[in-house]
Wavefront OBJ file of the C-alpha trace (Angstrom):
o trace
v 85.555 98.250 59.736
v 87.366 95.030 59.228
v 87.354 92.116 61.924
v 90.540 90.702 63.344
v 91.830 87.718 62.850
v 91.585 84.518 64.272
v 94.883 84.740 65.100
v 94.502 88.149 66.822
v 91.540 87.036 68.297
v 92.749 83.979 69.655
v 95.657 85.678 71.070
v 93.727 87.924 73.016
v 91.551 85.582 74.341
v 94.066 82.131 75.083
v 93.824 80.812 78.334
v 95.330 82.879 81.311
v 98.406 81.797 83.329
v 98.406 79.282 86.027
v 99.872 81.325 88.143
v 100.526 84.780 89.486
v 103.705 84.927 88.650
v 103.236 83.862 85.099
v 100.678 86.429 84.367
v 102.981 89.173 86.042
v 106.061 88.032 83.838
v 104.101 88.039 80.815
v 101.897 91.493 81.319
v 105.770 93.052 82.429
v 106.544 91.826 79.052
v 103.677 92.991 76.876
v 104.193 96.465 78.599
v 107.282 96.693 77.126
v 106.045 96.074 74.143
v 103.531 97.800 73.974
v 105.439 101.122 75.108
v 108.361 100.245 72.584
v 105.975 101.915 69.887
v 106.971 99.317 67.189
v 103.822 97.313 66.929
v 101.274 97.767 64.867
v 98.188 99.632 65.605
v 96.117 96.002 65.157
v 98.262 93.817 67.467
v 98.304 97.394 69.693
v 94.576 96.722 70.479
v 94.929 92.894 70.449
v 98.024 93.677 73.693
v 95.977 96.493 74.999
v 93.020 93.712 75.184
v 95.442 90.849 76.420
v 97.045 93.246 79.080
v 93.643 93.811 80.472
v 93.213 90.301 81.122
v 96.372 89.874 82.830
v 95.744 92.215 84.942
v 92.230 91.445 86.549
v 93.630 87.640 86.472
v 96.608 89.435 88.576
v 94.233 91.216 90.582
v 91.488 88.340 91.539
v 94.844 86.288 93.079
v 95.904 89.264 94.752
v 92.475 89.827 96.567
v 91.953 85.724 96.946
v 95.514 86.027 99.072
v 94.066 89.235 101.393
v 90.848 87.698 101.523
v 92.597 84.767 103.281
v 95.085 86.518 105.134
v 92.034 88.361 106.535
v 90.565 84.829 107.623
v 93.774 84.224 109.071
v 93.910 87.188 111.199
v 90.249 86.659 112.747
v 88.898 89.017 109.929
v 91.396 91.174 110.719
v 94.385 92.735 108.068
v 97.200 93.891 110.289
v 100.256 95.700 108.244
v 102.682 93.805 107.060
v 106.056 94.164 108.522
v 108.398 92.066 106.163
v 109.386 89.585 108.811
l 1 2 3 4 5 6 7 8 9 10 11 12 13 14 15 16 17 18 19 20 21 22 23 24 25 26 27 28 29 30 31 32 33 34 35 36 37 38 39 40 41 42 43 44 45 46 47 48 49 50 51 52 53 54 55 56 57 58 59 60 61 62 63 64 65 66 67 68 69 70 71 72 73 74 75 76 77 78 79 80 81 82 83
């Protein structure tokens, strides 16, 4: 089986976003890509592996917020109204 690239590799493994949004406008992008069907199986796994990141980076800022929220709230989440 032949190894990727160090450019494939390093792709999938640069440095994650400083910030939510960031990692949310790029993973919205590489979805689209990725469902477009015009890359190549290779750079398919190297998104697929990129995506993944994203998305537990995405995650982890999501649960620091409701983790402090929760602090806020005397340990507490109450639903969120939208005011």
């Amino acid at each position: 089986m032949p190894k990727a690239s160090n450019t494939e590799t390093s792709d999938a493994a640069k440095a994650l976003p400083a910030t939510y949004e960031a990692a949310l406008s790029e993973l919205e992008q590489l979805v689209a890509q990725l469902e477009s069907g015009q890359m190549p199986l290779d750079q398919l796994l190297t998104g697929y592996q990129r995506g993944a990141s994203l998305l537990g980076f995405c995650r982890d800022k999501l649960q620091a917020v409701e983790d402090q929220i929760k602090v806020l709230d005397n340990g507490q989440l109450k639903p969120w109204t939208g005011a």
